[in-house]
Structure formats: C-alpha cells, structure tokens
C-alpha positions in Angstrom: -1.5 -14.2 28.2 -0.3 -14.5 24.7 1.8 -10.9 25.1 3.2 -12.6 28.2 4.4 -15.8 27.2 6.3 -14.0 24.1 8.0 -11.8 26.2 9.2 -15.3 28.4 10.0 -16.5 25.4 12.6 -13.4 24.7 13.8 -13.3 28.1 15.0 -17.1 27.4 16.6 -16.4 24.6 18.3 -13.7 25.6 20.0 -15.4 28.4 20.9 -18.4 26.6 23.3 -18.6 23.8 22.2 -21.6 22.3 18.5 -20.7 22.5 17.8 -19.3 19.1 19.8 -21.9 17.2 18.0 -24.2 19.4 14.3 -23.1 19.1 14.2 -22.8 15.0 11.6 -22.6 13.3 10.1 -21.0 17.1 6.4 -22.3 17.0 3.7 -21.0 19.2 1.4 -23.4 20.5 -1.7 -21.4 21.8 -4.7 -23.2 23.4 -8.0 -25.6 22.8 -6.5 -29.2 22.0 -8.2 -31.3 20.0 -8.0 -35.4 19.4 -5.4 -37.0 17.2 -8.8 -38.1 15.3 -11.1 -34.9 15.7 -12.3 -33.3 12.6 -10.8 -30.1 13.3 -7.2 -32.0 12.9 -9.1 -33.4 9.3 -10.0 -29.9 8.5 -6.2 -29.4 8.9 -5.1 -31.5 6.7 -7.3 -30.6 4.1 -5.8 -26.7 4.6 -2.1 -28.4 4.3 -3.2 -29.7 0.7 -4.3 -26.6 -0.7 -2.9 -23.9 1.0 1.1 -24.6 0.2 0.4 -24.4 -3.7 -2.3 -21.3 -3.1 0.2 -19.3 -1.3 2.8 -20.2 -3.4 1.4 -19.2 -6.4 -0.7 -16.1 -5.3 0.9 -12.7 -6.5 1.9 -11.9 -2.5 3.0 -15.3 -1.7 0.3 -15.3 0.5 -3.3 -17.1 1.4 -5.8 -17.2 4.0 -8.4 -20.6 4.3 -11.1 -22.3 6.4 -12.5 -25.7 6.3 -14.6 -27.0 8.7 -17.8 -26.6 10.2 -18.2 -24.9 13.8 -17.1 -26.2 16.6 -14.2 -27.8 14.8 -14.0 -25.3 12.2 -10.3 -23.9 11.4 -9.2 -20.9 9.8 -5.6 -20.3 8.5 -3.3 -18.0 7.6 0.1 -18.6 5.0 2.5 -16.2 4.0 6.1 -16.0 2.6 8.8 -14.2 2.3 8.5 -11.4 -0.5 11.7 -12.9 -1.7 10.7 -16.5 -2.2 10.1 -18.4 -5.3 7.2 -20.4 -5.7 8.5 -23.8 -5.6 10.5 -22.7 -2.3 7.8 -20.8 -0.7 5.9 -24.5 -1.3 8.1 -26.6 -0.3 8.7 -23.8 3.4 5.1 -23.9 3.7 4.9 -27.9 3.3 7.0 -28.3 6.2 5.5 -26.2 8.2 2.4 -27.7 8.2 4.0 -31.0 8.8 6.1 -29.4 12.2 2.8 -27.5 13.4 0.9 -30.4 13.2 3.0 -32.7 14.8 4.4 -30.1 17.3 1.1 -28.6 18.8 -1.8 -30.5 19.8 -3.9 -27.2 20.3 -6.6 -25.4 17.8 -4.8 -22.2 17.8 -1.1 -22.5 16.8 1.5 -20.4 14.8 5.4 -21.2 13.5 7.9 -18.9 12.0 10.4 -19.9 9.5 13.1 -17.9 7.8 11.3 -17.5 5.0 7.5 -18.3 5.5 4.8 -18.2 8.5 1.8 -20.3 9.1 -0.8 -19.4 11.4 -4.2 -21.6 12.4 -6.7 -20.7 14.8 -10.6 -22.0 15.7 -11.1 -18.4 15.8 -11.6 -16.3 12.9 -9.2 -13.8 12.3 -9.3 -10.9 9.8 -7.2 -8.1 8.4 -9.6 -5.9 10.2 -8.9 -7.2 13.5 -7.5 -4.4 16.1 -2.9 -4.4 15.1 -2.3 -3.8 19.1 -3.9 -7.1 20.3 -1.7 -9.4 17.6 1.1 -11.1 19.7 5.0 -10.9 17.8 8.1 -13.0 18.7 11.5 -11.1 19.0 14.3 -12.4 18.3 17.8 -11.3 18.5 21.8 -12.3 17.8 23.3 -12.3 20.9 26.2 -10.3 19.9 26.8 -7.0 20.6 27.6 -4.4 18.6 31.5 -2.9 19.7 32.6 -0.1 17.7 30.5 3.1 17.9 27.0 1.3 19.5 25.4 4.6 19.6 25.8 5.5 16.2 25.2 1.6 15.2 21.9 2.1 16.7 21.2 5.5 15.0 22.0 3.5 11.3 19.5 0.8 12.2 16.8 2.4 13.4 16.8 5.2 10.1 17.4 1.9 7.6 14.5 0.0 9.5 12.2 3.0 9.2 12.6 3.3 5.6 11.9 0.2 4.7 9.3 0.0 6.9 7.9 2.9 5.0 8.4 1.5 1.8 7.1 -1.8 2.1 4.0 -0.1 3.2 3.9 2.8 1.1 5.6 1.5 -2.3 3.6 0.2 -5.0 5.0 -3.4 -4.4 1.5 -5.1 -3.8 3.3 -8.0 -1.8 3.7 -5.0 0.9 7.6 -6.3 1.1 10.8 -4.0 1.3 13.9 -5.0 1.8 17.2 -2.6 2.4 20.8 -2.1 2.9 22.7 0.7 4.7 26.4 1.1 2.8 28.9 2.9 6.2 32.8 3.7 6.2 35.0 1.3 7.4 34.3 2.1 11.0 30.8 0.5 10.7 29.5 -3.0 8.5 27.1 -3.0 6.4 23.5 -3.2 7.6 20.8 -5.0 5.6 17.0 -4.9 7.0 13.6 -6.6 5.8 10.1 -5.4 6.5 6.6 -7.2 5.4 3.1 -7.1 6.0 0.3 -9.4 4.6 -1.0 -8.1 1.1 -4.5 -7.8 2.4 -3.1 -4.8 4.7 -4.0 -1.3 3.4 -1.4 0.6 3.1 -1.7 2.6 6.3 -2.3 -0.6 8.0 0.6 -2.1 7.0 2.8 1.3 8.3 1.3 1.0 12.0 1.3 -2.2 12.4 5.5 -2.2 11.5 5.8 1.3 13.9 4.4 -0.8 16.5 7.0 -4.0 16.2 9.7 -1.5 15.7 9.0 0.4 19.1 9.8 -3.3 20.6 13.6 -2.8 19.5 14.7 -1.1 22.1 13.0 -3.1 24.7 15.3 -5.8 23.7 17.6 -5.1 21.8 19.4 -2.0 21.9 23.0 -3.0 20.7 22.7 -6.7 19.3 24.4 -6.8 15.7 21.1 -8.6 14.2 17.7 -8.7 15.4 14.0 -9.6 14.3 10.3 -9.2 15.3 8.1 -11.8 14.0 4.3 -11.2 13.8 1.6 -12.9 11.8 0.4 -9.5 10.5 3.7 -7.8 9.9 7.4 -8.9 10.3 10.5 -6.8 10.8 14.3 -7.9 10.6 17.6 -6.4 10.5 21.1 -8.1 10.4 24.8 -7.2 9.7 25.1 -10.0 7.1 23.1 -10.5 3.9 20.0 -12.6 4.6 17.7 -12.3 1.8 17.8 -12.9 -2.3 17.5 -10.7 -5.0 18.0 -6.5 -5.2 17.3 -4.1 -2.4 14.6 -1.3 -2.5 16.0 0.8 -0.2 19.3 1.8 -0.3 21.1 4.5 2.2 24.0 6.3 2.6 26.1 7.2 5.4 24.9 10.6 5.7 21.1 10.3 5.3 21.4 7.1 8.1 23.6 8.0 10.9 22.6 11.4 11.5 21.9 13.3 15.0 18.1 13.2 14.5 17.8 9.1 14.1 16.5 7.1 16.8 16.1 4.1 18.3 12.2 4.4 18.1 11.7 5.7 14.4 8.9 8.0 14.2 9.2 10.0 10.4 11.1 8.6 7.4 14.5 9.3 7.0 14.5 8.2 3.4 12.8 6.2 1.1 13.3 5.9 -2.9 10.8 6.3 -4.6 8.2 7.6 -2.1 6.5 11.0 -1.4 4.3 10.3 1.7 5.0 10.9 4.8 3.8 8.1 6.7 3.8 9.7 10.1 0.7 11.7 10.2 -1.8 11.3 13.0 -5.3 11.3 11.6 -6.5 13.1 14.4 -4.3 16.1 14.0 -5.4 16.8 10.2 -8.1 19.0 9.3 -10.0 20.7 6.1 -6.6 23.0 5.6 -4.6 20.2 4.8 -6.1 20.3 1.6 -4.3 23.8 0.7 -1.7 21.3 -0.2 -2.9 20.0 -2.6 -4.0 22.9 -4.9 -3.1 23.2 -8.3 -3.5 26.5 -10.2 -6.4 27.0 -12.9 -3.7 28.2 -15.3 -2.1 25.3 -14.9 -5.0 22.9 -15.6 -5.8 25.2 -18.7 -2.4 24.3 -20.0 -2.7 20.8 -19.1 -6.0 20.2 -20.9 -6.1 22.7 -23.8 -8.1 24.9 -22.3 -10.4 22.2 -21.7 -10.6 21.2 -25.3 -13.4 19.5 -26.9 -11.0 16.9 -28.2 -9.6 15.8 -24.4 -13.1 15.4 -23.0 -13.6 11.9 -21.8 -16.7 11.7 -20.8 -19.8 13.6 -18.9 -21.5 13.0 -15.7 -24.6 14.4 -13.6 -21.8 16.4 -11.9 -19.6 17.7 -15.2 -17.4 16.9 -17.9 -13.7 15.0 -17.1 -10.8 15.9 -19.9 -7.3 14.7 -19.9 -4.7 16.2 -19.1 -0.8 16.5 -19.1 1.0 18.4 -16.8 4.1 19.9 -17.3 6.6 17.2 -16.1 4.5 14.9 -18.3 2.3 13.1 -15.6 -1.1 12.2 -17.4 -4.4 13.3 -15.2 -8.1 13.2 -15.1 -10.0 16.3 -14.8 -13.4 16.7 -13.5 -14.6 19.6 -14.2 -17.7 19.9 -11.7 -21.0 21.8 -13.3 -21.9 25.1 -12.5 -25.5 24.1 -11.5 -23.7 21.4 -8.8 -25.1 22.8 -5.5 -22.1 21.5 -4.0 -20.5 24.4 -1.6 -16.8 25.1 -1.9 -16.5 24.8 2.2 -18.5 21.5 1.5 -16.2 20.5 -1.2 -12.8 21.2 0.8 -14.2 19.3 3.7 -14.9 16.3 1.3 -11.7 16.3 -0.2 -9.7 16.3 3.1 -11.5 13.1 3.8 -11.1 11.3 0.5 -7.3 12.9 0.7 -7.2 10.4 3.5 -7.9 7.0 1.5 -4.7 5.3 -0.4 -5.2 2.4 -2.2 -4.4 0.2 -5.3 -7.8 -0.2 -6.0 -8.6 3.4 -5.7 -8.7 6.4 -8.0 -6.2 8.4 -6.4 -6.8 12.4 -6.2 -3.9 14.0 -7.2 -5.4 17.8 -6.4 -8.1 20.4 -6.3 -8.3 23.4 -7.6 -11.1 26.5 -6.9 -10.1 29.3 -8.8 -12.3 31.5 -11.0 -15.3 30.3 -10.0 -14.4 26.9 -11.2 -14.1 23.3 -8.9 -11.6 20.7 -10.6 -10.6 17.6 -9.3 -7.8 16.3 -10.6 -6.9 12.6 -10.3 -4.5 10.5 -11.6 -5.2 9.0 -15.3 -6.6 5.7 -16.0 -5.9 4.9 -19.6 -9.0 2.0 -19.9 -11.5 4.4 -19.0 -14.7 3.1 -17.1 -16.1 -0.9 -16.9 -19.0 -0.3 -18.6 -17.5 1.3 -21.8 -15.9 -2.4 -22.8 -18.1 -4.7 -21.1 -21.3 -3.6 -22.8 -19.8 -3.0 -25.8 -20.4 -5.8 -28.5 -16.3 -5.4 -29.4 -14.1 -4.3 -26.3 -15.9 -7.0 -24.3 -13.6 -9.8 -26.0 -10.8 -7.9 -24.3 -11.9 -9.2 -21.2 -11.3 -13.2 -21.1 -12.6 -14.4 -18.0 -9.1 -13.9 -15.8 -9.5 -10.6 -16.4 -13.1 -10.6 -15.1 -12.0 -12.7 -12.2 -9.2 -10.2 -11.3 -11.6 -7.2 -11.6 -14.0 -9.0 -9.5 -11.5 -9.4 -6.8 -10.0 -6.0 -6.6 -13.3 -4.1 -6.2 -14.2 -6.5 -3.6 -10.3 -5.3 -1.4 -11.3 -1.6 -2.5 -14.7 -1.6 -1.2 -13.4 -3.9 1.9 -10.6 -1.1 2.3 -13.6 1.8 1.8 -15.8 -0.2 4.7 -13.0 -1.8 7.0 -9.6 -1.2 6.7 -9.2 2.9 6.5 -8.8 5.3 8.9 -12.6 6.4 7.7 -15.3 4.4 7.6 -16.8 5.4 4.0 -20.0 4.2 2.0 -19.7 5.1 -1.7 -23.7 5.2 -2.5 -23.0 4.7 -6.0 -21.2 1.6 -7.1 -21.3 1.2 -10.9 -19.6 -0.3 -14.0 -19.1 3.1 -15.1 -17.6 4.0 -11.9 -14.7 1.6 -12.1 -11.8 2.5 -13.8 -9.5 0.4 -15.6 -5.7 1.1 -15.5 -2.9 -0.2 -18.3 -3.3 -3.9 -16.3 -7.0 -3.8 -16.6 -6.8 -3.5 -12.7 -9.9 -2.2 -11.6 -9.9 1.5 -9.5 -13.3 2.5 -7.8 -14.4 6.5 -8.5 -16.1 9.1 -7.8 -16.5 9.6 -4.1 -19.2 12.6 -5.0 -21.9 10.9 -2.7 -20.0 9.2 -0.5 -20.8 9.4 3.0 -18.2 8.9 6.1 -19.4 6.9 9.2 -18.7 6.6 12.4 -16.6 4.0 13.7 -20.0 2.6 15.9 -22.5 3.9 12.8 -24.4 0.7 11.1 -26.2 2.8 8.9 -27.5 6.5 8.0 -30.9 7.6 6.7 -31.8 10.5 3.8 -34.7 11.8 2.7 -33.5 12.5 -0.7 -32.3 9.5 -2.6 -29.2 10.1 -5.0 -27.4 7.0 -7.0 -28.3 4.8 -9.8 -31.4 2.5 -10.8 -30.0 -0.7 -10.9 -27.5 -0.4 -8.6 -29.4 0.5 -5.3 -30.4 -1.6 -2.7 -34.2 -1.9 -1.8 -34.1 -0.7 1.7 -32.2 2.4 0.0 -34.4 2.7 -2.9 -38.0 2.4 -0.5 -36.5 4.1 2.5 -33.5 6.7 2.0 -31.3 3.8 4.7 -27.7 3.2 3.4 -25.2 1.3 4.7 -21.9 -0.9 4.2 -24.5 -3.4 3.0 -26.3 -1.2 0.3 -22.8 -1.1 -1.2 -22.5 -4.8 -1.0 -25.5 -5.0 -3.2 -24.6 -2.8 -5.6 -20.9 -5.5 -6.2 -23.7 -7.9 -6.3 -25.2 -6.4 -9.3 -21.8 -5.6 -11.2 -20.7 -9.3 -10.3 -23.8 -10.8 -12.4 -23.1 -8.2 -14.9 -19.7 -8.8 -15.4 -20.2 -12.4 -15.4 -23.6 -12.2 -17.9 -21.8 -9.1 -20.2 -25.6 -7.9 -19.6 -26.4 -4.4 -18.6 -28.3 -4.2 -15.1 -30.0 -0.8 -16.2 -31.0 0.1 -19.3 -31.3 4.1 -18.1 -35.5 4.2 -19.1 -36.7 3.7 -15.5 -38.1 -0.3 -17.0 -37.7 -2.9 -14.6 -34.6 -4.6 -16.7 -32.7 -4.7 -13.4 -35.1 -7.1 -11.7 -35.0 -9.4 -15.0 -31.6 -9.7 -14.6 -31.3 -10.5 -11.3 -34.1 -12.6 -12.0 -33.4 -14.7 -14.5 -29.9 -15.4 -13.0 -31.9 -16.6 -9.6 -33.6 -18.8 -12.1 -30.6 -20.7 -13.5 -29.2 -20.9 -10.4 -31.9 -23.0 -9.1 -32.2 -24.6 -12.4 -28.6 -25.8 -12.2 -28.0 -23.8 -15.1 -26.0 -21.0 -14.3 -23.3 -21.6 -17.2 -25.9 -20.9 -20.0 -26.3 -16.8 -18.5 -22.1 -16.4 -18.7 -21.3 -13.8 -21.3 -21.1 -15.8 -24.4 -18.5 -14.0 -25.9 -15.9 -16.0 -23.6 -16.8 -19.1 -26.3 -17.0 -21.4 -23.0 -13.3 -20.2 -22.3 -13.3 -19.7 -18.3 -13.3 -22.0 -15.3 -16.7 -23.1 -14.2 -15.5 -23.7 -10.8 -14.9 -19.8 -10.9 -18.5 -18.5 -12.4 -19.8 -20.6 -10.4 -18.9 -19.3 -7.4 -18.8 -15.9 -8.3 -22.5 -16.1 -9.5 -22.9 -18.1 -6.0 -21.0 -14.8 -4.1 -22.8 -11.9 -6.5 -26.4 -13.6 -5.4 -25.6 -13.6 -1.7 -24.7 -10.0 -2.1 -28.0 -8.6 -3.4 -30.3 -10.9 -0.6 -33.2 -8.7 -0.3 -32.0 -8.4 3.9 -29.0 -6.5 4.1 -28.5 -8.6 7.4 -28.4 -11.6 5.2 -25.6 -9.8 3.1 -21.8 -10.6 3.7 -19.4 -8.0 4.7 -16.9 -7.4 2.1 -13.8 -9.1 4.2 -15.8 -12.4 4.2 -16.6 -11.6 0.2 -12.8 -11.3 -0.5 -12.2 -14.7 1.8 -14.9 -16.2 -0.5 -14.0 -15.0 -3.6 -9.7 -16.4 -2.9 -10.3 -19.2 -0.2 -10.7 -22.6 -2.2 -12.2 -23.9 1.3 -14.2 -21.3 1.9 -18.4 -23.1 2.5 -20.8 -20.6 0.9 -24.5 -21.0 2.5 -27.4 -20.9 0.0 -28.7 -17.6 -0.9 -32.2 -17.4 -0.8 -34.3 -15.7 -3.8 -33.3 -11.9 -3.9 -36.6 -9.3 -3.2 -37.0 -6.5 -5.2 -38.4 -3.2 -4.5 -40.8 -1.0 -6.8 -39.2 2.1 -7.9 -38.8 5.5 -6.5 -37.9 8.9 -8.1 -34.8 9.6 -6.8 -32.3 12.9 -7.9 -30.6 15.8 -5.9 -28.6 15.7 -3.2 -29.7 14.6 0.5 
C-alpha cells in the first residue's frame, strides 16, 4: 500500500507543473491516528525536544529515539544532510517536527526537507529491517533535458553511481557523498548527492542506493534534475549547484559519458579514493577469491625484518604478530600463526574468504594472506594503540582514557558486534570477545580482532553447539561455559563483561582459573542495588565523567551478562540504548554464574 501511494504521488507530480513547488517539504502521512490528547502525541513531543539538538550534534547529523510505553509507544528516526551545520540541521529538524505534527494526525508519519528527514512510527524500525520493503518518494524537475538526452543520461547515471559508491564505500562515517560531473560546452554541469543513515554498514548503504537508483529510469529518463527520497538512503542529482561545501567525487568528460554507462548503474565508473568494487554478488564468490589477496613471503620478510625480535607486538595461543611496512610505506600487522595451530590451510582459505567479506569501521580489516613455505600470515592493517587491555589495566596508560573516550569505545564495539550479528552479508559470532581483542587506532576508535574462532550462521541459525569449548575465562557465557551452546547472545555477554571492565578499570580475569570474574560481576550487581554504582567507576577518572552516562552503561553492561541469554538484548537494541536519551531500560535481574569448565583446542 505504501509502494503504491508513492508511486500516485509521482504520477501527480509529473503531470502537474506546479506540483513539486506546491507539495514542499512532501510529508507522508501513513496510518493509526491517535487523539489530539493521547500519550503517543505526548511521547511526540517529548522526541521533538531532544531529538533536534541529538541529531544535530551527533557526528552523522543523525539520531534515532523512542518514548513511550506500548500501545502508544513511538519510535523515531532524524537525519540530515551531510552538508548541514549544526545549528541548521536544528533549526530543519525543529520545523519538521512542528509540520509533521500538525500535518498528520496518524502514528506512522514521515516528511522530507531539502536538507533533513524525519520519520515516526508505532512500529519499531531498525537498520536491520529488509532495504526492499522501505517505501522512497521520487521526485523530479519537470524539464527536459534538449541537447544530446542520450548522452545526458549516460553522464548522470556514471556521476550517480560514483557517488553512490563513495558515500557507501568512503571512510566518511556520515555515509554522505556528494559530486560534480565538469562536460564541454555541449552539456551543463551535473552535480549529484547520495546518503545513507550512519548506522548502515557499508554494504548496506551500497544496496540500498542501487535499489533507489534503478527507480530513475522509471521516471525519469530525461528530466534535467531529479531526486529519490527514502528514510534509509536518499539519492539526488541536479544541473545546478544544490548543496554547500567541496565535492568528493569529481568526473571528467571522458570517464562519464562513455559508451558503457547506463541508465541503471550496475559497476563504478569512478570513484576517488576508493578500491572496492562494490558490485559483487555474495552468492557468486567462493574460497578462490582469496587468491587475490596473497602477498608473497618475501615480501612480508622485508616488511618485518625477517620477523625481527624487535617488531614483535605481542603473542597469542595462535602465534606471534610483528609490524610491518610494506614497500609503498603502508604500516601492517602480521600474525604469524604457530606451527603447532591444527588449523588446515583449506580450512584457513575457506575462513578468510568469509571474513574477506566483512568491511567495517569498527573492524580490523585484513589486508592479505599469505601460505608460502610452510608458513600462514595474516596480514591486517596496523592499529598503532595496540589492544584495550594493554592501557586500561595498566596503572599509567589508563589516564589516557577520560571517560569520552570510554564512552566512544563502548559505543563502537556495540555497531561492530551489531554489524558481526545483523547487518553483514554473514551472520558471524566471534566466540571470543576480549579487551585484548580490541584494537585501538590513532582516534582511540576501537576495532574488534581476531576472527580465529569465529563461527558463521545461518541466516535462520539461533545458535550452534560444540563439544570442545575454546575462548576465554571471564568472558564466556554460562550456557557456553556448562554446555558448548553459542550464540549472538554469548557474544552479548562477553560486551557485558568489557562494559563493567571498562567502566570499573578492573580486570574480569585474572588468567589463574580463580573465580575473580564472578567478584566482579558481583560486586557491581551489589552497588547497583545498593544505589551505589558511582563508588565501582575507575577512580583514576578523579570523578571526571557524566553519571548520567556510567550509569547507564553499568545499567546496559548488567543486562548484557543476565544469566538467560533470552533475557539478553540483541546488539541493535544495545546501540539504541547506549545513543537514544529516551530509550526505557527494564531492570536486570541478578546475573547467574556458572562453575568452571576446562576448556582448550579447537571444536
């Protein structure tokens, strides 16, 4: 019905020239009223207090919020332009809520502005939710293009498909591109805009803007400007400059207008700054499309001194990892895995064509492999903070970390293990989440590691079983520990555990097989009933952090390790908890612990 009345809503446009001047700023009003004096329209007002200044001062101009309890609960959605300053993308925003409002007396609702969007629904919706099922509003000038229309088409549809690739693929975390197309005289100058919401993945992001792009032609073949507006991801392309600030992408005649661009853009033309090829269809790669990526041993010997003693950074269960630089000066991490790993190399190719598959910011990214010699490296990209646990239990790197630091670090394990769970084109439990598995890059932005016993699920899998349990004391989840079952949710307990450790400074496992990880869990449960929770933060902060913060972090880190995995959140509602200032947290109950169980080898 929704798909339906949008594509009404084009039709009418497109026959009247006076429409889309007319219909600005084109709300949607959905379905479900509700009373003038309902509490879902209070719940709404409380989301138009906090949201504008949220959004507006949120990295990707961006926020999501609920408030309410069910029935008249409501859920919300802000975001604007990548362009926009704050005190504009407030003041858009503002308005919005104000038009919505008054405009649409129904509980699911959505209005598009030049430069911002605002979405509310009695439904909850996610960054998980299927792309094909999200409705989109096109819109188009209703002039023609005249001179060369076939070739016009053939210079938006290459510019549109690189910025599409590079608002998805670039390192921008808004997810926002915007480009301009510089022709001969015979042709203006094309400038183009492409957006997603920042709590896309990557890959997300780049089908949900091939999907809205495949609309084009539907409706708009020739016009000189045209747009298609979606609450996940927005694309827009116009023969006049619309937007502020420098462009990203920037094309030339020749690499736009070529024979081999089309209407429907399926491969980047090109992109700046970009080596991925966007394009690829998951179901069409295999183990052999890790051949690419193999780097040769003599280059790695070069790279790392011959795998010096001095460029060792550390040891693991599975081998030593040494710095490297390779010859164009890029800085990598080497693991070099042990000789005694009983890891296969068929096993290991097949593992590394699956984590080949995972991009994100808040993910180690593996640069190569190489199995020469007898040897198996994996080479990944340098992180120059080295591991959690090396500053925060040390007595003095931990002062490096004032509590925004924490709070960020908190955050971006939470969209890397949602990404891990929900958001990729795999479905992957880690099965050994740890302080010294997260990396810290140059911006103390945290980068989850070592996918060594990381599992892949089925789209329909809840959980697997082994007989043979592998990961950390400390860290694991009862049911894991007692039973060999892991799941989504046994990762979810182990972010539990480095949420209380990063907000206590206190070491979970002491490495002696002693029950120190139930005292800490323990004696946090304690303050927490207590009321007391401030006296456990790390007291190296001297008092320095927002309580409102701990608190709810301690409050999201105790839900997390519930002796139930049922009673566990999924890590999309941990990330709405952990940004939504609305957000109503139940009360966790007292976390159960399990005894111990030798546990080593590989399943």
């Amino acid at each position: 019905m929704a798909r339906l009345l949008l594509l009404l809503v084009a039709v009418a446009l497109l026959a009247s020239p006076r429409a889309a001047v007319e219909a600005y700023p084109w709300p949607i009003c959905g379905a479900g009223g509700f009373l003038a004096d309902s509490d879902y329209k209070a719940s709404l007002s409380l989301l138009a207090a906090a949201m504008p200044k949220n959004a507006s001062t949120s990295p990707g101009l961006f926020a999501t919020a609920q408030a309410g309890v069910a029935p008249e609960q409501v859920w919300a959605l802000a975001l604007c332009r990548g362009d926009a300053s704050a005190s504009y993308c407030a003041s858009c925003l503002d308005q919005a809520f104000q038009d919505l409002i008054a405009s649409c007396d129904y509980k699911d609702a959505t209005i598009y502005y030049d430069s911002c969007l605002l979405t509310y629904s009695n439904v909850h919706f996610r960054a998980t939710d299927e792309i094909k099922y999200s409705p989109y509003y096109p819109i188009r000038n209703l002039v023609n293009a005249t001179a060369e229309p076939a070739r016009f088409q053939r210079v938006v549809a290459a510019l549109l498909n690189a910025t599409a690739s590079s608002a998805a693929f670039s390192s921008d975390t808004r997810l926002y591109a915007s480009g301009q197309a510089d022709f001969d005289k015979e042709l203006p100058q094309v400038y183009s805009w492409a957006q997603c919401t920042p709590d896309f993945s990557p890959d997300r992001c780049w089908r949900c803007l091939v999907r809205i792009m495949r609309e084009l032609p539907t409706f708009f073949t020739d016009a000189i400007g045209a747009r298609v507006l979606g609450i996940r991801c927005s694309i827009r392309y116009e023969t006049q400059p619309f937007f502020n600030g420098s462009v990203t992408v920037q094309l030339s005649a020749t690499s736009a207008s070529g024979p081999a661009a089309a209407m429907v853009p399926n491969v980047v033309t090109s992109v700046a700054g970009t080596g991925e090829d966007p394009s690829y269809s998951p179901e069409a790669e295999d183990v052999e499309g890790i051949d690419s990526m193999m780097i040769e041993i003599s280059t790695l010997r070069a790279a790392t001194g011959d795998f010096a003693e001095s460029n060792k950074l550390g040891e693991g269960g599975f081998g030593a990892v040494y710095k490297g630089t390779l010859h164009d000066g890029e800085e990598i991490a080497v693991k070099r895995m042990s000789k005694a790993s009983t890891q296969g190399v068929e096993e290991l190719k097949n593992e590394l064509a699956l984590v080949a598959k995972l991009s994100h910011k808040n993910l180690v990214r593996l640069i190569g492999v190489c199995l020469e010699q007898k040897e198996r490296l994996l080479v990944y990209e340098f992180v120059p903070n080295q591991s959690l646990d090396l500053i925060l239990f040390d007595a003095t790197k931990r002062e490096q970390l004032d509590w925004g630091k924490r709070y960020k670090v908190i955050g971006g394990i939470a969209r890397g293990l949602q990404y891990l769970h929900e958001d990729s084109q795999l479905k992957v439990v880690h099965r050994d989440l740890k302080a010294s598995n997260i990396l810290l890059d140059m911006n103390m932005r945290p980068k989850i590691s070592d996918f060594g016993l990381a599992k892949i699920f089925g789209r329909d899998q809840t959980q697997g079983v082994t007989n043979r349990v592998v990961g950390t004391y400390g860290y694991m989840a009862p049911e894991y520990m007692m039973r060999g079952n892991y799941s989504v949710k046994s990762d979810t307990f182990s972010f539990g555990v480095m949420v209380l450790e990063i907000v206590t400074g206190r070491k979970n496992n002491d490495g002696d097989g002693s029950r120190q990880s139930d005292n800490l869990l323990t004696r946090v449960w304690e303050h927490w009933m207590s009321g007391t929770v401030l006296e456990v933060v790390d007291p190296c902060m001297n008092g320095r952090f927002s309580e409102k913060e701990v608190l709810k972090c301690v409050h999201v880190g105790l839900l997390c390790v519930q002796g139930n995995p049922t009673d566990r959140p999924t890590m999309s509602v941990v990330v709405m908890m952990l940004g939504g200032e609305t957000f109503t947290l139940h009360a966790p109950s007292n976390p159960s612990f399990g005894s111990k169980t030798n546990g080593a080898g590989a399943d």
